[in-house]
SEKE-117847 format. One record per atom (N, C-alpha, C, O): x, y, z. Coordinates in steps of 0.02 Angstrom, whole numbers, plus 50000, padded with zeros to 5 digits. Each point is the difference from the previous one (the first is absolute). Example, Ala and Ser with C-alpha at 12.3 -4.5 7.8 and 13.67 -1.06 7.14 Angstrom:
BEGIN
506604971650390;499555005950000;500455006050000;500524999950033;499305005449931;500425005950003;499615005550037;500255005550008;
END
This chain:
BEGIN
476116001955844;499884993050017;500484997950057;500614999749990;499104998950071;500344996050048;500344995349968;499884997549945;500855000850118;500314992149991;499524992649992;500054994749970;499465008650078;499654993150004;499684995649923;500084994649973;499455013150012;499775001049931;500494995349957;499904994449977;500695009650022;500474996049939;500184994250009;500154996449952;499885001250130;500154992150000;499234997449983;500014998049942;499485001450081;499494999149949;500114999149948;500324995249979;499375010249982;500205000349916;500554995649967;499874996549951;500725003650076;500474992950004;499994995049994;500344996649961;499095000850095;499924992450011;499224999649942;499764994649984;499975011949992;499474997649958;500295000749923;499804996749953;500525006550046;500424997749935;500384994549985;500154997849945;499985000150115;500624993149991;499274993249984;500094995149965;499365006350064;499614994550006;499694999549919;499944994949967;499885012550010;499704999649940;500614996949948;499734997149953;500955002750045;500605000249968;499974992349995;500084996849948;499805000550119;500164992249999;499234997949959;500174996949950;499365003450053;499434997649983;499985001349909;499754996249959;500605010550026;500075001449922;500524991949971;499914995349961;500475006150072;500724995149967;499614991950017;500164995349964;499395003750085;499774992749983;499435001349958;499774994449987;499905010049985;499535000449957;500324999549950;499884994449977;500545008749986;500404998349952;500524996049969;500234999949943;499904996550114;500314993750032;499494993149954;500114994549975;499295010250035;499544992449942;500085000249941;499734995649967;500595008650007;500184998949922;500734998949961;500235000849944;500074996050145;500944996850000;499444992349987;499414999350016;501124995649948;500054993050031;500175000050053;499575000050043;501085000149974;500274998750062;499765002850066;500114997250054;499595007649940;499845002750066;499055000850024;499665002750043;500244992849894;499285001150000;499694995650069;499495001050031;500934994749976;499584995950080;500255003250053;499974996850053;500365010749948;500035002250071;499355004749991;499655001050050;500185001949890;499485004650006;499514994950011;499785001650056;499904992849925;499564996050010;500215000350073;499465002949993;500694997250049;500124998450087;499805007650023;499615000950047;500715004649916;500145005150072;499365003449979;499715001950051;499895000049886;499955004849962;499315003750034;499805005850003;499944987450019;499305003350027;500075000750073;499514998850035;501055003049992;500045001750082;500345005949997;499915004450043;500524996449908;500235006349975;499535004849975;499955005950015;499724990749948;499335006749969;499625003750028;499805005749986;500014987150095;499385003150028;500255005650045;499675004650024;501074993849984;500335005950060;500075005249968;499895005450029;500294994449914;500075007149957;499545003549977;500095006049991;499214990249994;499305003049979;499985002250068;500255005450014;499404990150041;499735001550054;500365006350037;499705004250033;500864995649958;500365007150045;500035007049945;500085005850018;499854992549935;499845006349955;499215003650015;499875006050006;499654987449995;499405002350012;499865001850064;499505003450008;500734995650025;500195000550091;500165009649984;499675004950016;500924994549951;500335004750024;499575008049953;499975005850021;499774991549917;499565003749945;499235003150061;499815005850005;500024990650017;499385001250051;500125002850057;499485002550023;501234998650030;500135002550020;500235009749988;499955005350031;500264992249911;500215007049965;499615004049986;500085006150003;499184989149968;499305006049989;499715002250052;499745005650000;500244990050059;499895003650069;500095005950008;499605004749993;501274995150034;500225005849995;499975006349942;500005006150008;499994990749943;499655004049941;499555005750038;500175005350028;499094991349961;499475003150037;499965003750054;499755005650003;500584990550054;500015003450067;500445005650010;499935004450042;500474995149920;500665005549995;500195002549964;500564998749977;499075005750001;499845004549931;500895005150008;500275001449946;500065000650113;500415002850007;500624999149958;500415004049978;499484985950014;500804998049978;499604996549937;500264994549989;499305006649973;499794995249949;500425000249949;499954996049954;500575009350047;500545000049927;500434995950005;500324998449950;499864997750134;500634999150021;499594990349977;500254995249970;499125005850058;499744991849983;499834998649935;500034994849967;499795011350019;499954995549887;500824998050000;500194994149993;500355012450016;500574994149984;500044993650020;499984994849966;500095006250102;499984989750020;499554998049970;500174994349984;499245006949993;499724994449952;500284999149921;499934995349961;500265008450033;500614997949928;500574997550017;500364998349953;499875000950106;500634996150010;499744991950021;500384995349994;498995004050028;499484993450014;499934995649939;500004994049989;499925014549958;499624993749918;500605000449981;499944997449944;500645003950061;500365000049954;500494992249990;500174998849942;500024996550109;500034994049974;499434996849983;500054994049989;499415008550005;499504995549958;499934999749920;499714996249961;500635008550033;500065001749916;500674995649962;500235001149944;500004993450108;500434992449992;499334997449956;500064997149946;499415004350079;499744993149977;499655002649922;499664995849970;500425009750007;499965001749921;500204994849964;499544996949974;500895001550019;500464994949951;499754993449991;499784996749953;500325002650114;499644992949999;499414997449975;499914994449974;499535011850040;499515000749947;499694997749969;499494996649994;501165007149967;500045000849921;500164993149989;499604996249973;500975001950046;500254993949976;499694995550005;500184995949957;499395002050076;499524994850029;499305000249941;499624995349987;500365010949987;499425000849944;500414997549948;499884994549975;500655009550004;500374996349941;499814993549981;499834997150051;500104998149884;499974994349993;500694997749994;500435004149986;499774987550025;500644998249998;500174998449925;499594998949955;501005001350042;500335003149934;500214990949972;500454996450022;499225002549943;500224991449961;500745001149960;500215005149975;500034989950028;500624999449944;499844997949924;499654995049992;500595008649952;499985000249941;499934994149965;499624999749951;500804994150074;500224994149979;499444994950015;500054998250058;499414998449908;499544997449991;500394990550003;500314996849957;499465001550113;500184991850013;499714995249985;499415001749998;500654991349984;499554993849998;500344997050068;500564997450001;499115003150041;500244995250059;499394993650041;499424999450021;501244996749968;499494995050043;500084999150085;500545000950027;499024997850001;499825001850096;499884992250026;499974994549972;500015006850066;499814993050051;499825002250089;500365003150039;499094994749970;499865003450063;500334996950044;500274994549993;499715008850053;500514997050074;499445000450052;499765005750005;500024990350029;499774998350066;500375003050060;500234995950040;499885011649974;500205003050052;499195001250079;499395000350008;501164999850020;499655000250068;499735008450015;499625001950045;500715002149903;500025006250005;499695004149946;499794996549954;500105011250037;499425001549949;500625005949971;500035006149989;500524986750007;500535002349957;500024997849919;499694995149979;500685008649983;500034998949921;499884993150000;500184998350057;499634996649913;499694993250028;500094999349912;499654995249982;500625007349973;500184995649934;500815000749971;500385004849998;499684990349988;500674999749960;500094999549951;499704995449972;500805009249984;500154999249951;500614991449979;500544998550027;499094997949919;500454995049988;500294999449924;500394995849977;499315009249996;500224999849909;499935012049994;499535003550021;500964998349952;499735006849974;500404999149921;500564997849984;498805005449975;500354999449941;500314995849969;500435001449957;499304989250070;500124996849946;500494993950062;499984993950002;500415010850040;500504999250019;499954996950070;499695003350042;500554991149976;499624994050072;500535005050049;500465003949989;499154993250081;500265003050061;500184995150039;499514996350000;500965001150039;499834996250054;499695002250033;499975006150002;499684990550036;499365002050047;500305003050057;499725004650030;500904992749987;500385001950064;500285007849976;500065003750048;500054998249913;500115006949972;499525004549962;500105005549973;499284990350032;499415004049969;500035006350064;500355000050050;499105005849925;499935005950041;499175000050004;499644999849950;500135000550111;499324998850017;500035008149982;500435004450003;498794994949971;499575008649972;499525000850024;499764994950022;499915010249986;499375000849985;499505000649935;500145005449973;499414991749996;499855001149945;499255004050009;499664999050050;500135005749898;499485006549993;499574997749926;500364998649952;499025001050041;499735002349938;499985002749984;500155003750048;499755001649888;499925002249971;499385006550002;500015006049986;499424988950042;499335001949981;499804993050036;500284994750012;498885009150003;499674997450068;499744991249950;499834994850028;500235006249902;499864994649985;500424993050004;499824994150004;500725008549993;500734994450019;499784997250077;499814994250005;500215010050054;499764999950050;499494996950002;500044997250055;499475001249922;499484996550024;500354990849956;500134994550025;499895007649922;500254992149973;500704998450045;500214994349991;500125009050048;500604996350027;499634997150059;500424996850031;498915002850005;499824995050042;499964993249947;499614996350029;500535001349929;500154994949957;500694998649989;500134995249964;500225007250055;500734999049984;500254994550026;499574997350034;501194998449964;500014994950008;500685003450025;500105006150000;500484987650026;500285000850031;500795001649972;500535002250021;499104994849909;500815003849956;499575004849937;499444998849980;500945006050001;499615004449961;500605003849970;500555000950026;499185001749900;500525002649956;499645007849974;499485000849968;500925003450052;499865007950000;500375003649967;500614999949996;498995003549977;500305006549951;499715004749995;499475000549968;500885005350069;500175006950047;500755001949993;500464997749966;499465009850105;500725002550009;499795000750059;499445000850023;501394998650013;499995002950059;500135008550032;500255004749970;499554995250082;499965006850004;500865000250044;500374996450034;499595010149935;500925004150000;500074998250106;500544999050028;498885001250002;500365000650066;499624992350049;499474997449983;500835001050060;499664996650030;499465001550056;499935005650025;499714988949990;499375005450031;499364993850002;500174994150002;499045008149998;499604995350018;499645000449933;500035004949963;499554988150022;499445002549944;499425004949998;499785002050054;500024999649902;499355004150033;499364999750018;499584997449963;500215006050117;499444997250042;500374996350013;499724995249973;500985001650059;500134994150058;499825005650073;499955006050015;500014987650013;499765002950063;500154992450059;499924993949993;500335010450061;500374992950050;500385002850065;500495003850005;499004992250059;500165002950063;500784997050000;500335003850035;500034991649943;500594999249998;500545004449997;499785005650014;500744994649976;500625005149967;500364995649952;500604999850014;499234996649934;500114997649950;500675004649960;499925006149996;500694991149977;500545004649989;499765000149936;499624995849977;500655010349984;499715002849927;500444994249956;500414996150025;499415004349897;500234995249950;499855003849934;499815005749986;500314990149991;500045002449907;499204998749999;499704995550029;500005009649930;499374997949985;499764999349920;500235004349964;499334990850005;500334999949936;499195001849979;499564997950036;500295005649909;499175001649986;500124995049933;500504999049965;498924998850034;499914994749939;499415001049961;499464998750027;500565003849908;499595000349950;499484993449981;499425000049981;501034994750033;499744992949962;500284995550039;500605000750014;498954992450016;500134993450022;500004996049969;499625000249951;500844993550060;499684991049982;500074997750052;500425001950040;499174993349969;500074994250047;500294994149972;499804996749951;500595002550078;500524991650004;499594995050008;499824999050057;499894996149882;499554993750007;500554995849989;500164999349941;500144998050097;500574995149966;500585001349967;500524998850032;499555003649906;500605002649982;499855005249952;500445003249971;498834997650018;499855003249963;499735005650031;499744998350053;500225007649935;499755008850023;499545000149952;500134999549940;499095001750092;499425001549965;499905010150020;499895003250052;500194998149896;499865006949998;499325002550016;499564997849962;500265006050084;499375001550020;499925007849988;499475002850013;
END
């Protein structure tokens, strides 16, 4: 392998390297809105020059039956940061892992401008929040039947669920935004707040 070769190979390893660490970067809190920014300009350079470089290689493949031992290797040094994206996978099939501890919490929606966690917690377990120290969530049904009765929901509501161990989105959210991740809480059972009273539905 020429110098050139290896400065190549270099700069296509460093590209696949950066595009792994913001892919996985989505399952930090903290670093999850740089992968929301870089992730798909990173990808397409790293797909696109692999496939660039994979189609080039079978060329020569074909045409140059002389060195074809020398080009199957470079094509295992091509796939071989692609086998980063195994894990991720997996992990992405995985379902998210709920916490053990079963809550009664009461919510209150928030009127955000954004298709951010948009409810707050103001009571968990009995126990009042100031609103100024409540923690906006995301809240999840259960089952597609909760989901259809929460187009009835009202604007304060009392839930009992768990939250899941990591923060993150509900499931099926979907949003051209970059909305920052939150606690997401799945809820077995609603009431709606008529006054002071919670009618169990």
């Amino acid at each position: 392998m020429t110098s050139v070769n290896k400065i190549l190979f270099a700069l296509y390893y460093l590209v696949w390297a950066i595009f792994l660490c913001l892919l996985y970067a989505y399952f930090t809190e903290k670093l999850y809105i740089y992968f929301a920014i870089f992730w798909r300009i990173a990808g397409l350079l790293a797909i696109g020059v692999a496939v660039l470089t994979l189609l080039t290689l079978a060329a020569f493949y074909l045409f140059k039956p002389a060195n074809r031992r020398f080009y199957k290797q470079l094509t295992w040094l091509v796939l071989l940061p692609m086998a980063g994206l195994i894990p991720f996978f997996i992990i992405k099939a995985l379902p998210g892992k709920l916490e053990s501890t079963v809550h009664k919490i009461k919510v209150s929606g928030v009127n955000y401008a954004c298709e951010c966690a948009d409810w707050r917690i103001v009571e968990i377990d009995g126990k009042a929040i100031d609103w100024e120290k409540g923690e906006d969530i995301f809240i999840e049904p259960v089952n597609d039947w909760l989901q259809n009765e929460g187009t009835r929901m009202g604007n304060v509501m009392l839930l009992t669920g768990r939250f899941y161990k990591r923060k993150g989105f509900p499931r099926n959210f979907h949003s051209e935004q970059m909305p920052e991740k939150a606690r997401v809480f799945q809820y077995t059972s609603f009431g709606l707040m008529q006054g002071i009273r919670a009618v169990e539905q």
